[in-house]
C-alpha positions as CSV (number, residue, x, y, z in Angstrom):
1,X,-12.8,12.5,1.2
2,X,-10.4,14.6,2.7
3,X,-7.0,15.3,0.4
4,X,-4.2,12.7,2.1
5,X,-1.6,15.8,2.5
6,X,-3.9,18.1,5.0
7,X,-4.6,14.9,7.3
8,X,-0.6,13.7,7.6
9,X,0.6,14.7,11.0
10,X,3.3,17.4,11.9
11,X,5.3,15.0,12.9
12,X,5.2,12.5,10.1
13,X,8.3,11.8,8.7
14,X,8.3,10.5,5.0
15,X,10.7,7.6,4.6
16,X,9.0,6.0,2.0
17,X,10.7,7.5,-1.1
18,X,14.3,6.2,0.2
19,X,12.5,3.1,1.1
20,X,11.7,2.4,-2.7
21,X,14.7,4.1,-3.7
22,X,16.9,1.4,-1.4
23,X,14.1,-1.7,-2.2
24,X,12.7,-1.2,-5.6
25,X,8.9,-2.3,-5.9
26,X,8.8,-5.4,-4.8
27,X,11.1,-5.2,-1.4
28,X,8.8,-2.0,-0.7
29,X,5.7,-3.8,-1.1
30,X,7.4,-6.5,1.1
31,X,8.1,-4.0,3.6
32,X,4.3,-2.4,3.7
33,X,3.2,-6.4,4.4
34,X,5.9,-6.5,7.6
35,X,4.4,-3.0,8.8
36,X,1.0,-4.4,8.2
37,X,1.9,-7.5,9.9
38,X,3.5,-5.3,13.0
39,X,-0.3,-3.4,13.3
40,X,-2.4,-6.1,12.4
41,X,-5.3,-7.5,15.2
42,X,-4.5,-11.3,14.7
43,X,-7.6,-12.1,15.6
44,X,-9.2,-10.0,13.2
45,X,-6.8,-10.1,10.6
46,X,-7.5,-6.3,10.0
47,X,-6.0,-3.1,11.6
48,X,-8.3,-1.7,14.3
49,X,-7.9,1.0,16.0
50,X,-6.9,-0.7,19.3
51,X,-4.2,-3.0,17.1
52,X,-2.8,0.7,15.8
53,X,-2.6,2.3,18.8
54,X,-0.9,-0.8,20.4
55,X,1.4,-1.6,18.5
56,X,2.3,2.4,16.7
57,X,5.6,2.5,19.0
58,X,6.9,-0.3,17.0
59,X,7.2,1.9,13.8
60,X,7.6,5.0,15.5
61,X,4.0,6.3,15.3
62,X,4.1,6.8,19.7
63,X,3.9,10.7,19.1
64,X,0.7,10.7,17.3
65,X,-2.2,11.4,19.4
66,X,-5.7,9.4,19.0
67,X,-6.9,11.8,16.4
68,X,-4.6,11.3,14.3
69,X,-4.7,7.6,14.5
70,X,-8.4,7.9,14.0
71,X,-7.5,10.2,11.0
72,X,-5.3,7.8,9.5
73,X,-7.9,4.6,10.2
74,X,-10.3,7.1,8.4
75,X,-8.3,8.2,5.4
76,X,-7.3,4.4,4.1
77,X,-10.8,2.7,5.1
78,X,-12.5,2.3,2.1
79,X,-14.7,-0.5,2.2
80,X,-16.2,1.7,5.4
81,X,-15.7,-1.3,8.0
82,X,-13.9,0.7,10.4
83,X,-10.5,-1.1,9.7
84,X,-7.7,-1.1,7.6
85,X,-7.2,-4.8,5.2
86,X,-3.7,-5.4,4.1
87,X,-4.6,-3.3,0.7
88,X,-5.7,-0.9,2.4
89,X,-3.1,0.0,5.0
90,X,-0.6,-0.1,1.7
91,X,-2.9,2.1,-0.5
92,X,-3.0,4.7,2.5
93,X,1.1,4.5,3.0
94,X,1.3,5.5,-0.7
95,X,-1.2,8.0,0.0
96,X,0.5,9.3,2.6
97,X,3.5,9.8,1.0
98,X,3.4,12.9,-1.0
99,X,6.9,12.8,-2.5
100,X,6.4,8.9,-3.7
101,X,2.7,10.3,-5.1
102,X,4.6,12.3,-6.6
103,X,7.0,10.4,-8.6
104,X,3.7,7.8,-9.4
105,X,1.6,10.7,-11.1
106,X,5.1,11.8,-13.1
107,X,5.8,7.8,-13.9
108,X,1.9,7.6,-15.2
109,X,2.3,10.7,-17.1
110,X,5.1,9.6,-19.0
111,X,3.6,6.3,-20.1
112,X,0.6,7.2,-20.8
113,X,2.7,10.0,-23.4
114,X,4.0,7.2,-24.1
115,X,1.3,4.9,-25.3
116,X,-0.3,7.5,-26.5
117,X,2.1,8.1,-29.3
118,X,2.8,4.3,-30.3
119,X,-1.4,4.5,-30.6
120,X,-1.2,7.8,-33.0
């Protein structure tokens, strides 16, 4: 699978980091389910493609071009059914967020350090 930071458009704009920052974890996550929500097919209950193309302009996604939409359905399907579940779509916003990925691997780090040396 391709790495997430060579498929992110030119121009994506990261907001997620001062999204957490503002939220915390849980008003984030809340967030993620509203954007899901926004893209969702509702009769499908999934992202398609068609339902992300729709309904981009309504997070500001109008500039990407179909490729990149594709790109993006690709990257974060990966049961391999050609859309995007709620856990999904939230995995790939995470994914897609190199700053926030980030801050996750440093946040991992220090607790496994930190289990680690309650263990020894």
């Amino acid at each position: 699978m391709a790495s997430p930071r060579k498929s992110i458009p030119q121009n994506f704009h990261d907001f997620l980091p001062v999204m957490a920052q503002k939220l915390g974890g849980e008003g984030l996550i809340e967030e993620l389910c509203n954007g899901f929500n926004l893209l969702v097919d509702r009769e499908k209950g999934v992202i398609t493609f068609q339902s992300l193309k729709r309904n981009s302009a309504l997070l500001g996604l109008n500039d990407l071009s179909d490729d990149d939409l594709r790109s993006m359905m690709r990257e974060g399907d990966f049961d391999g059914d050609g859309a995007l579940n709620q856990m999904e779509f939230c995995v790939l916003m995470f994914r897609l967020s190199p700053q926030l990925m980030e801050e996750s691997e440093d946040l991992l780090e220090e607790a496994l350090e930190e289990e680690f040396m309650e263990f020894c």
